[in-house]
N, C-alpha and C positions, 0 to 999 in steps of 0.2 A: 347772650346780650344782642338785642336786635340794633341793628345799623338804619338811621334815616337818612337820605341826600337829598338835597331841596335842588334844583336846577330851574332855566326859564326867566330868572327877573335881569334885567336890563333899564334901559334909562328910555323911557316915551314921553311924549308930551298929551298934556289933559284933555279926556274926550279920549283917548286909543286904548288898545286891549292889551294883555298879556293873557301867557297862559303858566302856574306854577305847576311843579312834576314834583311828586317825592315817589322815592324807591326807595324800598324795605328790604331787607336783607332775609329775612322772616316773612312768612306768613301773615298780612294784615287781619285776614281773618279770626286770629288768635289775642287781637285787642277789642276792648269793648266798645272803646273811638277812637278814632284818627282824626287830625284839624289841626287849621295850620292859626300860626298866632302871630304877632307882627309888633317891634319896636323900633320908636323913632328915635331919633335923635334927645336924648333930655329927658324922656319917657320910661314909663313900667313896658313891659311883656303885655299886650293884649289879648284878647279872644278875638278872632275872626270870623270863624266857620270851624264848624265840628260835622262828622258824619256817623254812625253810631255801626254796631256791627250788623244793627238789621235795617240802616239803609235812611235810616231820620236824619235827618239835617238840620240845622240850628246855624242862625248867623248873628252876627254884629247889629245892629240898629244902621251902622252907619254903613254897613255895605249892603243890607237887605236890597233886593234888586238888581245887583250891580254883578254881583261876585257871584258866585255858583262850586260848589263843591264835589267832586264827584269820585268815584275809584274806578281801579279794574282790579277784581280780584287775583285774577289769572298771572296778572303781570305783578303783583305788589305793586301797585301803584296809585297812590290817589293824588291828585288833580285840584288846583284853584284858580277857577277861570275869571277873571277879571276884565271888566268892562268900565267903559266911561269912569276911566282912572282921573285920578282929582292929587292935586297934590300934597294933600294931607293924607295920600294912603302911601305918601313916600314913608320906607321902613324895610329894615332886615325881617324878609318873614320867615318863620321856623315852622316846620312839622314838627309834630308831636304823633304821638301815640300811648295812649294810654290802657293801662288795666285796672280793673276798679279792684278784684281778686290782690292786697300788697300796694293799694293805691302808687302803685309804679307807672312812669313818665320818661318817656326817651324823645329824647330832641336831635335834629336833625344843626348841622352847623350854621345852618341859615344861605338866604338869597337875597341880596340886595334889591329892591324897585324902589327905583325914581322915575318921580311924573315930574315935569316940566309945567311950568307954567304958559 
């Protein structure tokens, strides 16, 4: 059973950056996507940003530009870079990791980011 830990979210105000960490316990290279997902307050589970295991990236509408997705295989670790934070991307973000092989889904206990107004 693979372990996610989300690290990185903290409280900034709108317009500044964060950067999300997740570290896998496992091998990321043994999922077919990693990406991280995000709920607010009152809100479903979103889709953020996905990374595939050959490297495709797929984002939100509402962070296309903004956010950036990225790994390092070596380390287990993939990455959500966030820029020109806005305060509607306040929210607990979660990694995931998924397998499409048992449509199987492991979630990370989440990270807090708040943007300030």
């Amino acid at each position: 059973q693979v372990q996610l830990a989300e690290s990185g979210g903290g409280l900034v105000q709108a317009g500044e950056s964060l950067r999300l960490s997740c570290t896998a316990s496992g091998s990321i290279f043994s999922f077919d996507r990693m990406g991280w997902y995000r709920q607010a307050p009152g809100k479903q589970r979103e889709f953020v940003a996905t990374i595939t295991r050959g490297g495709g990236t797929n984002y939100a509408d509402s962070v296309k530009g903004r956010f950036t997705i990225s790994r390092d295989i070596a380390k287990n670790m993939v990455y959500l870079n966030m820029s020109r934070l806005k305060p509607e991307d306040t929210a607990i973000y979660y990694c995931n990791a998924h397998q499409v092989y048992g449509n199987n889904d492991y979630w990370g206990q989440g990270t807090q980011v708040t943007v300030s107004s």
